[in-house]
N, C-alpha and C positions, 0 to 999 in steps of 0.2 A: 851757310847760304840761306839767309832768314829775310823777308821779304820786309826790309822797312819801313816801306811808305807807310806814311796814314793814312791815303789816299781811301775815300769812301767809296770806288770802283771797287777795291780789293774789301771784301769778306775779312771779319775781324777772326774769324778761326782759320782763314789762309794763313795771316799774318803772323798766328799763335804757330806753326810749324815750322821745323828745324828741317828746310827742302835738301840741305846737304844728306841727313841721315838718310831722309824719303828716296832719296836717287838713288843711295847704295843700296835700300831696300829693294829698289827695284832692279838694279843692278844684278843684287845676289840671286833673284826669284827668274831671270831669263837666265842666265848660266846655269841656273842648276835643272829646269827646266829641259832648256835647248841644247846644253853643250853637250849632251853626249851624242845629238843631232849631227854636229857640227865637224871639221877638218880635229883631226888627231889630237893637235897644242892644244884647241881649244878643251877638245875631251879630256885629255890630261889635268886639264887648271880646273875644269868643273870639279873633277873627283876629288880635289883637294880645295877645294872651296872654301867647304865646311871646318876643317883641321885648321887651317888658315888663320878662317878668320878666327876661332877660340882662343889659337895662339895672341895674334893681335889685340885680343879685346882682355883677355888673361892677364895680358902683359902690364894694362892701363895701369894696373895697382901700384907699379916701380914707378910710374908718370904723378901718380897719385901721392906716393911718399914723398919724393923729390919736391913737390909741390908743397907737400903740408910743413916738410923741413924749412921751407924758404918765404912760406909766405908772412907777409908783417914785416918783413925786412925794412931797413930805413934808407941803407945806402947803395943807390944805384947799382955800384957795381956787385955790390954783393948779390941785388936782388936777377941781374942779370943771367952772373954766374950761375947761381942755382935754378931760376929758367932752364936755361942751357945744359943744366945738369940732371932734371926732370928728365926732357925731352930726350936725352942722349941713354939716360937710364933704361927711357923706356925701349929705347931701340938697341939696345945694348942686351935687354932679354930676350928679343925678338932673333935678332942674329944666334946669341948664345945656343939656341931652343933649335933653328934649324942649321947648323953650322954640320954637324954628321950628316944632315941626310943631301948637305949642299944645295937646298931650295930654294934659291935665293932670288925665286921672283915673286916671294911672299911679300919682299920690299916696297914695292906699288903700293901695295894694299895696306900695309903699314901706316905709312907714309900719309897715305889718303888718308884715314885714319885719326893719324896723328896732327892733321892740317884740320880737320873737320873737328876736333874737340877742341883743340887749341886756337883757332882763330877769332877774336873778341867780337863782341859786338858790342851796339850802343855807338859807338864812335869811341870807346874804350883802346886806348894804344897795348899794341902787342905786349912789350914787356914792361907792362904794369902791375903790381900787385893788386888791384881788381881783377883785371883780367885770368891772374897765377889762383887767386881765391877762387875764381868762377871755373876754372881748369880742373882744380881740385875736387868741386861737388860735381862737375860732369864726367871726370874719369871713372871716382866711385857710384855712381850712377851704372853709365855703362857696365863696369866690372861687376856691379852686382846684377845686372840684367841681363847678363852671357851666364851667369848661375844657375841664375833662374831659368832659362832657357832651355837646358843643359837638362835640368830636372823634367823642365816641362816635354822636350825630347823622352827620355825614360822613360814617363808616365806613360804617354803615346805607345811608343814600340811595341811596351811591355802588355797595354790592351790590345795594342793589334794581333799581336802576335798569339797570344791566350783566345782574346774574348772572338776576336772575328777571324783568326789564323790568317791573318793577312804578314808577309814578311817578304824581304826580297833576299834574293843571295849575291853577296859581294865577291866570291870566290876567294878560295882559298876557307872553305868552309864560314866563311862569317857569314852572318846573318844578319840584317836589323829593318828600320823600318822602309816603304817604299821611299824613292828617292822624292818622290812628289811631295812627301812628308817634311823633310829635313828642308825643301825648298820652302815651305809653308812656314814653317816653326823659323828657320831661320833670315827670311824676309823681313816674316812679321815683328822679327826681335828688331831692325832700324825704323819698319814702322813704328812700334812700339815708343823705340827713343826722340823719333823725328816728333811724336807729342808729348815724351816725358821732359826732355833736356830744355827744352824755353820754359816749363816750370821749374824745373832745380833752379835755371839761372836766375829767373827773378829771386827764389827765397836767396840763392846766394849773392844777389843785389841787396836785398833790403836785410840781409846778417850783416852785410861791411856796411850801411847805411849807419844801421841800429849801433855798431859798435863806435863809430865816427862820431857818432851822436849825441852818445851815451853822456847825461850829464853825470860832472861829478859828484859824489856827495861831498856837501860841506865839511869845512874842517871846525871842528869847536871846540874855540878857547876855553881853559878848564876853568872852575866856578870856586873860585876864592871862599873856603869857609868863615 
């Protein structure tokens, strides 16, 4: 959900932001926020929020192989198939992953997810290999920015918890950082992509340009002694 116009009303760094990630961003930051506020279900789905989404964004890498096995393809259906084989992969670890604990309303959120890195832009058709290409560099993207996140979580804790003694207790003796923390750290990770991911995509526009482009070298006839 990237705002297309060229329209000189709209701010050209509006225009630069991926508003689907920004929404989940804000999305994750009042549930984790307000839901323990909030009717019981709600307080429920907040405390696993977090878990969730790692799982979903962990997951990208199966979305990510499936893609990098298929892309280049020549023949439709092939290139279809392995689409569809990407995208089922990816949702295929996700089930895998909460199948014992039966949480099966992580599916939404999946789902969103998986509509939000996969849907093309440019006017670029769904299952194209443009599109499978541009798939590719935003899954690993994402996947490496749930890592990084993950570490950058840790860093936090581990100073709050040391340097200023600040920690919350989750019961059952667990400890970690205040919940207002993991809502921050974890927000700021779709902010983060809502202005990383429209730059991956252009270099992954002008890598299939450059390659489309790419002249041949010449072939030369050998040189008669």
């Amino acid at each position: 959900m990237s705002l297309a116009t060229n329209s000189p009303a709209v701010p050209a760094w509006v225009r630069r932001i991926d508003w689907w990630e920004a929404a989940t961003g804000v999305f994750v930051l009042i549930v984790l926020l307000a839901g323990r506020y909030l009717g019981s279900g709600v307080r429920d789905y907040a405390s696993h929020l977090v878990m969730m989404t790692i799982i979903c964004e962990l997951c990208m890498i199966w979305a990510a192989i499936g893609a990098a096995a298929t892309s280049g393809a020549k023949n439709i259906w092939y290139l279809s198939a392995g689409i569809a084989f990407a995208l089922l992969l990816y949702l295929f670890s996700v089930v895998a992953i909460i199948w014992k604990a039966q949480e099966f309303y992580i599916i939404p959120q999946a789902l969103w997810i998986l509509v939000g890195r996969f849907r093309p832009r440019g006017g670029v058709a769904w299952f194209s290999d443009d599109n499978l290409r541009r798939f590719l560099f935003v899954s690993m993207a994402g996947w490496l920015g749930v890592l990084a996140q993950m570490l950058l979580l840790v860093i936090v804790t581990i100073v709050l918890a040391i340097v200023f003694n600040i920690s919350e207790d989750y019961g059952g003796g667990a400890t970690g950082a205040p919940r207002w923390v993991s809502a921050l750290v974890w927000s700021a990770f779709y902010f983060e992509l809502a202005l990383l991911l429209p730059k991956v995509e252009e270099f992954a526009r002008q890598r299939s340009a450059g390659k489309r482009g790419a002249p041949r070298s010449p072939v030369r006839a050998p040189v008669k002694g």
